[in-house]
C-alpha positions in Angstrom: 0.0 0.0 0.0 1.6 2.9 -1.4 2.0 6.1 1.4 -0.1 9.0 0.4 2.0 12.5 0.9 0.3 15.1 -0.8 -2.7 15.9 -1.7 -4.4 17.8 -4.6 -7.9 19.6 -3.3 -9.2 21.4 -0.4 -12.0 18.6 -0.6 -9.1 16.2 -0.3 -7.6 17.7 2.9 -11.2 17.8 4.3 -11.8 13.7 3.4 -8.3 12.8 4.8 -8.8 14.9 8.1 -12.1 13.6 8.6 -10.6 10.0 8.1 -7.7 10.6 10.5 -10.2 11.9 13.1 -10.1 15.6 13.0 -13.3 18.2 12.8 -12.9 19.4 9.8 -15.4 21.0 7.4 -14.8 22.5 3.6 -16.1 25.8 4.8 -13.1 26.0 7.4 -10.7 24.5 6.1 -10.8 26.7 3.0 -11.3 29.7 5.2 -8.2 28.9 7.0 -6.0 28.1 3.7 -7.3 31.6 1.5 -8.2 33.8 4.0 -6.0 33.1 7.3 -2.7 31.4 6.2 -3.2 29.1 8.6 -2.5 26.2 5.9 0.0 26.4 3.3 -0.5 24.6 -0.1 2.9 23.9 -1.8 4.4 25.8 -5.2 2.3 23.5 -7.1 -0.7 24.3 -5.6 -1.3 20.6 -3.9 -0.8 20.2 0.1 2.0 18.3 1.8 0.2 16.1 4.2 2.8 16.4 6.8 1.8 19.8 6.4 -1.7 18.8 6.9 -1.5 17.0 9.9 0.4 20.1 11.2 -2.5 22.5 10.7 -4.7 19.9 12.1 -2.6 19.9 15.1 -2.5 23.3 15.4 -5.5 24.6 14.7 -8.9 21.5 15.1 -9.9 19.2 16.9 -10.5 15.9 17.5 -13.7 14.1 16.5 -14.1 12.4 19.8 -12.7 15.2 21.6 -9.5 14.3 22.9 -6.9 17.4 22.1 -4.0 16.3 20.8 -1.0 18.7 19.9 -3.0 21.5 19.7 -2.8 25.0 21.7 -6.6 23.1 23.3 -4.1 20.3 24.9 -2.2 22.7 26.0 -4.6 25.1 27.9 -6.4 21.6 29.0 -2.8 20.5 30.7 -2.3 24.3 32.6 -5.8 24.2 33.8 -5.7 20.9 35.2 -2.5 21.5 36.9 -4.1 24.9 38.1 -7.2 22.7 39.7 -4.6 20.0 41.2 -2.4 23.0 43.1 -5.6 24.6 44.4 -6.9 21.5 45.8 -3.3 20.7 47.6 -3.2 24.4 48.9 -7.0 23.6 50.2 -6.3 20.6 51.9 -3.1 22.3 53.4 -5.3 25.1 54.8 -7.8 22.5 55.9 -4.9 20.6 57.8 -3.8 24.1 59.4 -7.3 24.8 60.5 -7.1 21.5 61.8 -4.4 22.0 64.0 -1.8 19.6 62.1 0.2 22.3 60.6 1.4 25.4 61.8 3.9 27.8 59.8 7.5 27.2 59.7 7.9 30.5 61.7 5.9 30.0 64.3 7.9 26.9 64.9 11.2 28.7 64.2 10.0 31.4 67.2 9.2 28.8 69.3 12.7 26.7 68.7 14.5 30.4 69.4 12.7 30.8 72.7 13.5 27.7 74.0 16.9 28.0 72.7 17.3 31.3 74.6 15.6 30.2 77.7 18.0 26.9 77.7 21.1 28.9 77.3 19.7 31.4 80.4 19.1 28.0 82.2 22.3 26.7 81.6 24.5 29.8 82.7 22.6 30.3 86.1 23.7 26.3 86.4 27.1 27.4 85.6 27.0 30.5 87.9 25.3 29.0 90.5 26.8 25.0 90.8 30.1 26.1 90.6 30.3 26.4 94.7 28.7 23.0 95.1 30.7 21.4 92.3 33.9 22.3 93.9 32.3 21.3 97.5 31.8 18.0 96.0 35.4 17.3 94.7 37.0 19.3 97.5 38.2 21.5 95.6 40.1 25.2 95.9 37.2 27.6 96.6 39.6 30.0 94.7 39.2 28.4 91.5 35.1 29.0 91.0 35.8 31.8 88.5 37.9 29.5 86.3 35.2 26.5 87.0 32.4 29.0 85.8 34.4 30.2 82.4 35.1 26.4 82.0 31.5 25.6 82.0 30.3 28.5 80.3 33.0 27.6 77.5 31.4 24.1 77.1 27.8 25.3 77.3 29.0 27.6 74.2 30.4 25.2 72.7 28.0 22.6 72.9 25.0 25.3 71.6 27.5 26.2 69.1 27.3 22.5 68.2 23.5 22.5 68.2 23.1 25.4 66.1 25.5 24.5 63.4 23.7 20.9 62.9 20.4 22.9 62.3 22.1 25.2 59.6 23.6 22.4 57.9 19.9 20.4 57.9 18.7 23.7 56.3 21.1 24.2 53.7 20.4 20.8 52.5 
């Protein structure tokens, strides 16, 4: 069966697009070849049905209604991803309302606070055990300042420690 790749009428071009599933009607089709451009015939007048199927792409539809190629397909695709983002941002906001999710801030105040009121807590242990931990070793009473920039040092460093492990969790 031999390939057919051109083809010699308007009428033609209507009778293969109707064939190969596209709305197509003489009316239209000629409008779209004469009056818009829209279809090009070739230097000898007959149509390229690469061509063809091009236009038909680009410009019809589909008998049974399916889009396919065409700037349809395309505005079909956008809104359905439109309808499938609003309905994840609505069942986000109905999860918030819910009390499962709360913003990222709100948490990232919260973690600060605690942060800041752990760090307070920590010093006044520092400040305030120093006595007692020297009491307990028998130590040199003498020595509490050092003890207390010891364990203020380690407190640093250990929040120092904290913090960095949350900036590198971010970054990634």
């Amino acid at each position: 069966m031999e390939r057919i790749t051109t083809l010699d009428t308007v009428r033609d071009v209507v009778d293969f697009l109707t064939r190969s599933g596209w709305k197509a009607s003489k009316s239209t089709v000629y409008g779209h070849w004469k009056r818009d451009g829209k279809l090009r015939a070739m230097k000898n007048g007959r149509f390229a049905v690469d061509a063809v199927l091009e236009y038909a792409r680009s410009y019809l539809s589909r008998i049974d209604g399916a889009p396919e190629g065409t700037l349809a397909e395309e505005k079909l695709r956008a809104e359905i991803e439109r309808i499938k983002a609003d309905a994840q941002t609505r069942g986000l906001r109905l999860r918030q309302l819910q009390g499962e999710l709360i913003p990222k801030s709100d948490v990232e105040f919260m973690l600060s606070e605690r942060a800041v009121a752990l760090v307070a807590y920590f010093g006044s242990i520092a400040r305030t055990g120093a006595a007692r931990v020297i009491k307990i070793v028998n130590g040199d009473p003498q020595k509490e300042k050092d003890l207390i920039a010891w364990w203020l040092a380690m407190n640093k460093k250990a929040f120092d420690n904290y913090a960095r492990a949350m900036m590198e969790e971010e970054e990634e």
